[in-house]
N, C-alpha and C positions, 0 to 999 in steps of 0.2 A: 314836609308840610310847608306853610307860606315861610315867609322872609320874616314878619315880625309876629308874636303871638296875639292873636287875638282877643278884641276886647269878649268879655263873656257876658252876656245879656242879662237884664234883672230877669226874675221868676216870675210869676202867675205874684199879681199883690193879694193878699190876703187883707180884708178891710180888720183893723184892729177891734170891732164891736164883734169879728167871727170866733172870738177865742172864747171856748166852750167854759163854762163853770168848773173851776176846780183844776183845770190846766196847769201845766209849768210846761212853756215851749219856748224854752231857752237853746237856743241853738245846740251848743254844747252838749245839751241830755237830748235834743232831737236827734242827731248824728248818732250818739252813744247808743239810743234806746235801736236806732236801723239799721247800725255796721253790725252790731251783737247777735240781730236776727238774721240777718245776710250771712254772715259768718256761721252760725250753728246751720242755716239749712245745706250751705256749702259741705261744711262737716260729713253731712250724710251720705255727700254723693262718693265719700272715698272711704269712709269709716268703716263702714259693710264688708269692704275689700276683703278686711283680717279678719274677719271674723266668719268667713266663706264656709273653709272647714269646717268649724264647728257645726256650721248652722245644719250643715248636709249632715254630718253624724247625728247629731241629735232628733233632727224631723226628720233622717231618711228619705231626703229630698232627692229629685231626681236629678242629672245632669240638665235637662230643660227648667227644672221649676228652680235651680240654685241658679241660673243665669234670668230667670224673671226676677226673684227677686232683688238681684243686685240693679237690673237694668230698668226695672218696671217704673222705679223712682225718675229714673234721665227719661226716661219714653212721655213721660207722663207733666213734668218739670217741662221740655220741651217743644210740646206738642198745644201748651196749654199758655204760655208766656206771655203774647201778645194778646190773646183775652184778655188775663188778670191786668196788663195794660191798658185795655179799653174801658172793663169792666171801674178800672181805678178812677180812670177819668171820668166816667158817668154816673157813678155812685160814690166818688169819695174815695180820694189815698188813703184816708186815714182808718175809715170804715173797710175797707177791704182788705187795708194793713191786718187788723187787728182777727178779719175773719180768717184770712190764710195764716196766721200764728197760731190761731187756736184751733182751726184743723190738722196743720203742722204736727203739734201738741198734744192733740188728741190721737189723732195718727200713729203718731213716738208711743204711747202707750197701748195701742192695742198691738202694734208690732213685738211688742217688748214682752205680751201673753197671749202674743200669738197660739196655737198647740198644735196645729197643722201647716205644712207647705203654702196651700189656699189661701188660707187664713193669710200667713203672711205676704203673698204675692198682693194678693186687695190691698189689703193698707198700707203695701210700700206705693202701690199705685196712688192709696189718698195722701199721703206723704206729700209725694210730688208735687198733685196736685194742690195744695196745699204753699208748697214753696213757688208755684208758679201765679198766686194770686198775691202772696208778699212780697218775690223777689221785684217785679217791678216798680214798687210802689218807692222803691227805695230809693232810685234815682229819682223820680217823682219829688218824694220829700225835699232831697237835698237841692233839685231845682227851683222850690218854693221857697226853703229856708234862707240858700244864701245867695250871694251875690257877689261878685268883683272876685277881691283874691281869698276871701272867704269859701265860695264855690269852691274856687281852683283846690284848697287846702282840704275841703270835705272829699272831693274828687279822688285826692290823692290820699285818702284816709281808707276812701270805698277802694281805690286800686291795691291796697297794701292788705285788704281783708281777702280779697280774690284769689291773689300769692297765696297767702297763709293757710289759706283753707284745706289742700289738698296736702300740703306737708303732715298739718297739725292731723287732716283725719288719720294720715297713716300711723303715727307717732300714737294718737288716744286712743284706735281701735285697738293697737297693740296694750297700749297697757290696760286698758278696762279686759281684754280676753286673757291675758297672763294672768294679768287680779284673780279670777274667779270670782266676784264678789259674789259671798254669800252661798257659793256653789250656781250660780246662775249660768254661767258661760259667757253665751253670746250675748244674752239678752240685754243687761247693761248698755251695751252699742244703743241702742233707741230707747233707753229707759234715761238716761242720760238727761235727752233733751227734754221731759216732763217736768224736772224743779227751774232749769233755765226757762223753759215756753210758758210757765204760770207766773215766775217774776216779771221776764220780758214784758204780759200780759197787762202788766201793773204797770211799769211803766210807763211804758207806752200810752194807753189808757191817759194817764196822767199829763205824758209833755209830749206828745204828738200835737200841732196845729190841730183846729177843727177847720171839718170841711164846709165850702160854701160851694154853694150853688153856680154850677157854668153861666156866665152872661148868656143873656138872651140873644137867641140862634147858635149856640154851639154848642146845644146837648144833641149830642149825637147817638144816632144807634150803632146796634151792635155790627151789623152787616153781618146777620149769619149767611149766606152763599159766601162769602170771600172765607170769615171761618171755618167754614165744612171745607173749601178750597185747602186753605190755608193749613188746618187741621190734617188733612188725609197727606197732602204733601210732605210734611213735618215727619210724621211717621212713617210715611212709607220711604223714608231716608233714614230714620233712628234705628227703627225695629232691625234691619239688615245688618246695619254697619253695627249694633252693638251686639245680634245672637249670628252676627254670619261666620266669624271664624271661628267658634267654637261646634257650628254645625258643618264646618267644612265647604263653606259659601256655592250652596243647593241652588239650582236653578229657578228657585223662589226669588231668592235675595236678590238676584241679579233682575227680575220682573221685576219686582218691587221699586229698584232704583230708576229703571228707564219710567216704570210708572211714574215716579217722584217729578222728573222731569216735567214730564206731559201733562199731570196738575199742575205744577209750578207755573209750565208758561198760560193756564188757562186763567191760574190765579190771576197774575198779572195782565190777562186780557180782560178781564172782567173789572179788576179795580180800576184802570186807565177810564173804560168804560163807565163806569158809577161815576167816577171826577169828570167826565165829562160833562154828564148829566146833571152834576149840581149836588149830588148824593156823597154819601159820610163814608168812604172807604176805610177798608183795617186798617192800610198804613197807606197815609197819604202820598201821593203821587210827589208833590212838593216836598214834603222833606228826602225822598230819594232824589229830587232835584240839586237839596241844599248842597253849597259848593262844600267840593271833598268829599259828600259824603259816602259815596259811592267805594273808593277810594279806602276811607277810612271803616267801613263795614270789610272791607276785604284785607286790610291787615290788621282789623281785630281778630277776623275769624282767622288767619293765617297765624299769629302770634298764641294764642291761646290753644290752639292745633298745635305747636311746638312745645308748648310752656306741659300742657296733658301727656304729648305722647311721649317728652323727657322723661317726667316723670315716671310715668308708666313704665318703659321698656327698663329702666335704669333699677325699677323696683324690681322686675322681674328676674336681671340679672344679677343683683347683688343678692337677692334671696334663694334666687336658683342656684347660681353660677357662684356667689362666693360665698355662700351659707349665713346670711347676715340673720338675724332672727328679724321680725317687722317693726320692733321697736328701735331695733341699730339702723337696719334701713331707714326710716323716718327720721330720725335725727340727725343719718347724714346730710339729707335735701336742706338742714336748717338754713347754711348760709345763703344757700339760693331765695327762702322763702323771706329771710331778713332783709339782706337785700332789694329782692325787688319790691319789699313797702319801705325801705329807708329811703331807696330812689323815688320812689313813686312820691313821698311826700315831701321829698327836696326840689327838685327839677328846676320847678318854675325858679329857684333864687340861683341859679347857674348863672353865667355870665351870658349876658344878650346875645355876646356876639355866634356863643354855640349853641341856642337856640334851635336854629332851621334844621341842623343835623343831627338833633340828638335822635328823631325817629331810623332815618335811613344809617347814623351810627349803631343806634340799637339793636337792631334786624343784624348788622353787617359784626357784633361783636357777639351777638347769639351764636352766630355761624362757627364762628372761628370758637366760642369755647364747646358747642357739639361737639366739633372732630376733633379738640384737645379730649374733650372726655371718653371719646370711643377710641383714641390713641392710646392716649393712656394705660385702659385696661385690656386691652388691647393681648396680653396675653394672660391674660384670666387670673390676672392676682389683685391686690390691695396694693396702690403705689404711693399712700400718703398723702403728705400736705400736699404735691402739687394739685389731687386731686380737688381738694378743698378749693384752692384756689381759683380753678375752671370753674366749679358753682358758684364761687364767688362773682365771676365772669359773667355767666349764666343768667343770675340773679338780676345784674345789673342793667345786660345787653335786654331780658325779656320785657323788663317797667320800663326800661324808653323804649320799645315797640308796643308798647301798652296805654301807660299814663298821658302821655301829650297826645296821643290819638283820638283815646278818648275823653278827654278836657277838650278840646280841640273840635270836635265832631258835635258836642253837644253846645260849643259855644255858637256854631251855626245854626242853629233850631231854634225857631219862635217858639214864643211861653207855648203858645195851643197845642204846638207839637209836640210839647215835652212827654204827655204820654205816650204817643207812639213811638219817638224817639227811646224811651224807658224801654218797650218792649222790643222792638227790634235791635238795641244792640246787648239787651238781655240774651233775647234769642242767641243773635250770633257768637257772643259768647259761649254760650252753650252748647250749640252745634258745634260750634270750631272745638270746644273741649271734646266733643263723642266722637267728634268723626278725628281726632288724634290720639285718642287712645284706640280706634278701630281699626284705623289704615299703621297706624304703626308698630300698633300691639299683634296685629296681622302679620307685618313685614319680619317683628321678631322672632315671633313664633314659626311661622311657617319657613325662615332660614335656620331653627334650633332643629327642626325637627327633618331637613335635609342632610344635616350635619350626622344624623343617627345616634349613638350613646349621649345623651348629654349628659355634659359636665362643665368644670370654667371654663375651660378655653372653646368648646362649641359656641356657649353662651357668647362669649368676649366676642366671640369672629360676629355672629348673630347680631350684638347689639353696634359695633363698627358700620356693617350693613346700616343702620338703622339711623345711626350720628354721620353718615352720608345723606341719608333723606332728609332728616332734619335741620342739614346745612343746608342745601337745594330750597328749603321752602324757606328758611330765615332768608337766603341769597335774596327769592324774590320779595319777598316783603322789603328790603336794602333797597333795591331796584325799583319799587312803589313808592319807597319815600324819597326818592331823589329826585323823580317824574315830578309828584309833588311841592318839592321844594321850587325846581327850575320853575315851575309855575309861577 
């Protein structure tokens, strides 16, 4: 990154006669009332996981309709992201907040009585959709609420919920499906979020700022052509990469992706276009100008692509390959998930002088604890604490290729662009999560099943394979943050 960290700009001012009757928007309960919701819809996207099996014995779902409902949520979630960014800005963070919680909400409960496949395939798709009208809103808020090292320390609050998310779903989908509660099974997994989505509701409600009105000339519209652009692009890159290795990557999937392409570059020929013209593009031309950030969208999505497909493959093999149940697996991720929000909310108080390098350190100690950890187990047993320790590593090296990127990236955005900024590195977060559990959960599997009988040590060779990939892409993100730094 630069040499000294950057000042971080005030937020959009809120005139103090905007705070709605009956408010409490105390910073402290604003942040509270947005990580909480950020955090449970995170939840969703890994919670489903454990609770796969069940769901296919019980509705008798098919090998296609059990992979919609897991993925119909991410398809849906990111395909929609940069809307609910727009839609945030032109109608109100706070108003949009509250509408994607309580479809969110609503959502959780009809998936949870669901009685059919269908049935729940829809409402994992309104789910999504639902978390793609909250989840931006969040940065939003926190852009509005704070400022200075304030900011910096909510930043690093949102970076430590991100961590946490995928641990914690694999760790609670396990215990709500062991629970049985009540003889339900699965259901619990989305029933869950219905007493959190109706509290959240209230508070929220209560200490969320109220919205005011964009100064005159920057209510902007929506720019449906870049949407429908932007939209078909998005998916025709999710949809593959999340059902193509499980359909054996069919001469669809691979259409689909060059497709993806060829919208992509029409996207961007059209919005360049519109900013010529004086017109309200989805994501402005100017913030993909702002310095780094170009840069800094390519080792978020790079870092979060590692951080997913760890996970992932590491899940696969301790539950395949060394018989872990879902709830031992998930608890082993813990110290990685500590970690990288202990880091993420300390960073900024390091010594100035190591500063510049904690990003391209970060990236470059991710590396090195990948291939201790695919060393390691490396002949398909349980090797202890050192293991521990490499996630500890992990944990660490992943929140500085994380937290100062992103503190960092959004300290260059004027207030205006704070909502598109919200939604594009929402997105890219998010994409960089699907397409690393896609590309690596791929690489795992289709070297398990070269291997023929599996067992641990197929698994261990398989997942080695895989903490080789995973070093290669930390490598280059090392090598983006040092480009960076020299700058």
């Amino acid at each position: 990154m630069t040499t000294t960290s950057p000042s971080v700009p005030s937020p959009v001012s809120t005139p103090a006669s905007s705070k709605a009757p009956g408010t409490d928007n105390r910073p402290g309960r604003v942040l509270a009332a947005v990580l909480a919701a950020q955090f449970m819809a995170l939840l969703d996207v890994f919670i489903v996981n454990v609770a796969a099996p069940t769901i296919r014995t019980d509705l008798h779902a098919s090998g296609a309709g059990l992979q919609l409902v897991i993925a119909g949520y991410t398809i849906t979630y990111a395909v929609l992201l940069i809307t609910g960014a727009r839609l945030g800005e032109r109608l109100g963070h706070r108003r949009v907040y509250l509408a994607g919680l309580a479809l969110f909400t609503v959502a959780s409960l009809a998936c949870g009585l669901s009685q059919s496949t269908g049935q729940l395939i829809a409402f994992r798709l309104a789910q999504g959709a639902g978390s793609a009208l909250l989840i931006p809103q969040v940065l939003s808020l926190i852009q509005r609420t704070f400022t200075g090292e304030a900011r910096v320390r909510a930043l690093g609050a949102y970076s430590a919920v991100l961590a946490t998310g995928a641990a914690a779903g694999q760790v609670l989908g396990g215990v709500l499906v062991s629970a049985d509660l009540f003889g339900a099974g699965w259901r619990p997994v989305f029933l869950v979020n219905v007493p959190v989505g109706v509290v959240l509701l209230a508070l929220a409600a209560r200490v969320l700022p109220a919205d005011s009105a964009p100064p005159a000339g920057r209510a902007r519209g929506l720019d449906l052509p870049g949407l429908v652009l932007l939209g078909a692009s998005v998916s025709l890159f999710t949809v593959p990469l999340v059902l193509g290795e499980q359909k054996g990557w069919p001469l669809w999937t691979w259409l689909c992706l060059a497709a993806c392409a060829v919208l992509f570059a029409l996207f961007c020929g059209y919005e360049s276009r519109l900013a010529g013209r004086g017109g309200a593009p989805l994501i402005s031309p100017r913030l993909l100008r702002a310095p780094g950030m170009g840069g800094a969208v390519f080792r978020l999505a790079a870092i979060m692509a590692v951080n997913a497909g760890f996970l992932f493959v590491l899940t696969l093999h301790m539950q395949g390959g060394l018989g872990y149940s879902a709830l031992r697996a998930g608890l082993t991720f813990a110290p990685t998930a500590v970690l990288f929000g202990v880091v993420g909310l300390t960073w900024r108080r390091w010594p100035r002088s190591v500063q510049p390098a904690l990003v391209p350190g970060g990236f470059a100690l991710t590396a090195v604890a990948s291939l201790a950890v695919g060393l390691l187990l490396r002949d398909g047993r349980d090797v202890g604490v050192w293991l521990y320790v490499a996630f500890v590593a992990a944990g660490i090296g992943m929140s500085l290729g994380f937290s100062p990127v992103l503190t960092r990236a959004l300290a260059t955005v004027r207030p205006e662009d704070a909502a598109d900024a919200s939604g594009l590195l929402a997105t890219v977060t998010q994409l960089g999560q699907v397409t690393g559990v896609s590309v690596f959960g791929a690489l795992f599997l289709g070297r398990l099943e070269s291997q023929g009988t599996p067992g641990a040590y197929s698994s261990a060779d398989a997942l080695l394979v895989c903490t080789y990939a995973l070093a290669a892409v930390a490598a280059l993100g090392a090598v983006s943050g040092l480009v960076r730094m020299r700058r």
